[in-house]
N, C-alpha and C positions, 0 to 999 in steps of 0.2 A: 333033922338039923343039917343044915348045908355043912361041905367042906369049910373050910376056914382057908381064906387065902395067904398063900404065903408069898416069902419074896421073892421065890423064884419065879412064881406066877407073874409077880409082876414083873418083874425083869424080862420074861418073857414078851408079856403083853406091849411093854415098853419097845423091846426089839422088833417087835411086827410095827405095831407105830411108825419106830424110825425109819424102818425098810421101806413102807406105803412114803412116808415122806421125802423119802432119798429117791422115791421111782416118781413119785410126785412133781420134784423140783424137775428131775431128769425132761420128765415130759415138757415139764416148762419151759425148760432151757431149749429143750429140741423147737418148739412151735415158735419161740421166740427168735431160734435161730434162723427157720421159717420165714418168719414176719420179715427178719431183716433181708433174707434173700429177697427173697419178693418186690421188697420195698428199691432195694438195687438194681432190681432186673427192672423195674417199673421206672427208677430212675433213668438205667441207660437207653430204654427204649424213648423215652420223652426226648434225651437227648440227643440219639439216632434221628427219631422224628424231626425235632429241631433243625439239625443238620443237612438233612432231607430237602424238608420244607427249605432251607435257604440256598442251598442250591439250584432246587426248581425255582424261586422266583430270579436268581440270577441268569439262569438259562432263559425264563421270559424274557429279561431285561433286556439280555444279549440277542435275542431272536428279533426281539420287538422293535433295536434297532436295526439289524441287518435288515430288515426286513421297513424300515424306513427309509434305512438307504438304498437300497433297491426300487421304492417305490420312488423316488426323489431321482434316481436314476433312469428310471422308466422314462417320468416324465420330461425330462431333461431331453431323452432320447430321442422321444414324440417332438416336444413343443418346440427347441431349440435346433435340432439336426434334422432329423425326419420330414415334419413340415415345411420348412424354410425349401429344402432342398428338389419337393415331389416335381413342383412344376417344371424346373431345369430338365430335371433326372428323364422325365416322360416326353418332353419335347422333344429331347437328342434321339428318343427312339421313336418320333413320328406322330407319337401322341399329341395334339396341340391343348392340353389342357393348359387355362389360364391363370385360374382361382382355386383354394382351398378351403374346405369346410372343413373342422373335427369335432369329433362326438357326433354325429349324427345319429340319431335314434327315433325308433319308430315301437310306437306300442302297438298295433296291429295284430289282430287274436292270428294265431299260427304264423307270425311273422317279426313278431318282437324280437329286436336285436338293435346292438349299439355297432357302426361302425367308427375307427379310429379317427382315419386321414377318408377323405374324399376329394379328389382334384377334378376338376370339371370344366366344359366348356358348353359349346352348344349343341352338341349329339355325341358327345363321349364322355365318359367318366372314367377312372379308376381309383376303385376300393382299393383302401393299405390298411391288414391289419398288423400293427404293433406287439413285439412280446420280448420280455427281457431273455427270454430263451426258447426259441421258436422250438417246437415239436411236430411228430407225425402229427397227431390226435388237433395241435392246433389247425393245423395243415388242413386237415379233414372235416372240421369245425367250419372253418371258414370257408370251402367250397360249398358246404349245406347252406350258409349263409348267407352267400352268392349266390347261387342258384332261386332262393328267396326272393333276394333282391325287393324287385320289380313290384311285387306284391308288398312290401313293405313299405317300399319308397314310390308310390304310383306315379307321381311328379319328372320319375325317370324312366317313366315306361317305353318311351322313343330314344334312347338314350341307350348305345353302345356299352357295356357297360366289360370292364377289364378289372384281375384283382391282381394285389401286390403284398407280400407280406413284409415283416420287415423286423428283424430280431440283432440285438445286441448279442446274444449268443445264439450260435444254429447247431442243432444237434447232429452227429455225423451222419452223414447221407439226406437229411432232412431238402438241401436248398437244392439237391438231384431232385428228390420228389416231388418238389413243389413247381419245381419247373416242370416235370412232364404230366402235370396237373393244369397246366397251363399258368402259373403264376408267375409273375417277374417277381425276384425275389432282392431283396433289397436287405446291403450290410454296410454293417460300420467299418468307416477307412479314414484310422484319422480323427481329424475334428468333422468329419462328414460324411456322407452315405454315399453309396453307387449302386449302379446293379449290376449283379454279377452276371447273369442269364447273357451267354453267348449273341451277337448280333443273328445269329438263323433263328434264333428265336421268336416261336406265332404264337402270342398270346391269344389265348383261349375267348371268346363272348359269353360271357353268362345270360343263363336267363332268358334266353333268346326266343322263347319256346310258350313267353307270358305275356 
């Protein structure tokens, strides 16, 4: 015959109960407390990211016009100041060029290239390439592209050919280089352009050699 239970036993039994319940709840509470961390951190990162995100597209915005305006300046630079001015600018130094082309382009396999300003006459030309801030690297660009030339443009094959570059901003020491490169280098003064290159200045013949 079993023991007989008494009340202490339950009493007991009751007190283990309550304990497992009380570590029970505890856990609950803890995972709950969990859940809500989490659920905050998950918040502020959304709205980190939010914030994020609307800052990068502001900086688009901001980029996308400077960089409209700049483009609007460019052409401004080119269409308005630059060309108006080539054929004056090259006459005073000998050149007799008459007329101006721009954009000139040639798809030509090994010879593909767009030139800016072209001013020309009947055995001379001089290439101007344009840049809102002239560089070495431009610098160095446009002599390969020069030396081209004549292969690209066969129409100028007899045809004298001189470069010019020409920048709204020039990087320091850039318009030395590009003169002893043989380029007349051409700045803004004003509402207008000139060239800066000393009168002993010998512009270089490209291409002479096609």
């Amino acid at each position: 015959m079993s023991d007989a239970v008494t009340i202490a036993d339950i009493y007991k039994l009751f007190e283990r109960t309550e304990a497992q319940f009380a570590e029970f709840q505890k856990e609950a509470d803890r995972r709950s407390a969990e859940a809500d961390r989490r659920s905050a951190e998950a918040d502020r990162r959304r709205e980190e990211a939010n914030r994020t995100m609307e800052e990068l597209k502001k900086q688009v915005q901001e980029t996308t016009k400077a960089v409209n305006n700049l483009t609007t300046r460019w052409g401004r630079f080119v269409e308005e100041i630059v060309e108006p001015a080539v054929v004056r600018l090259f006459q005073e130094r000998g050149i007799d060029v008459t007329q101006t082309m721009s954009r000139l382009k040639s798809k030509r396999p090994g010879a593909a290239m767009e030139i800016d300003i072209v001013a020309v006459n009947g055995s001379e030309l001089v290439a101007v390439e344009c840049k809102s801030r002239l560089s070495r690297d431009d610098v160095d660009d446009f002599v390969s592209r020069l030396q081209r030339f004549k292969v690209a443009f066969p129409q100028f094959r007899e045809f004298r050919v001189y470069g010019a570059v020409a920048g709204i901003e020039i990087d320091q020491g850039i318009d030395v280089y590009a003169y002893r490169r043989g380029l007349f280098v051409i700045k803004q003064s004003g509402e207008t352009v000139k060239i800066i290159n000393d009168t002993q200045f010998q512009p270089l013949g490209f291409a002479e050699g096609v």
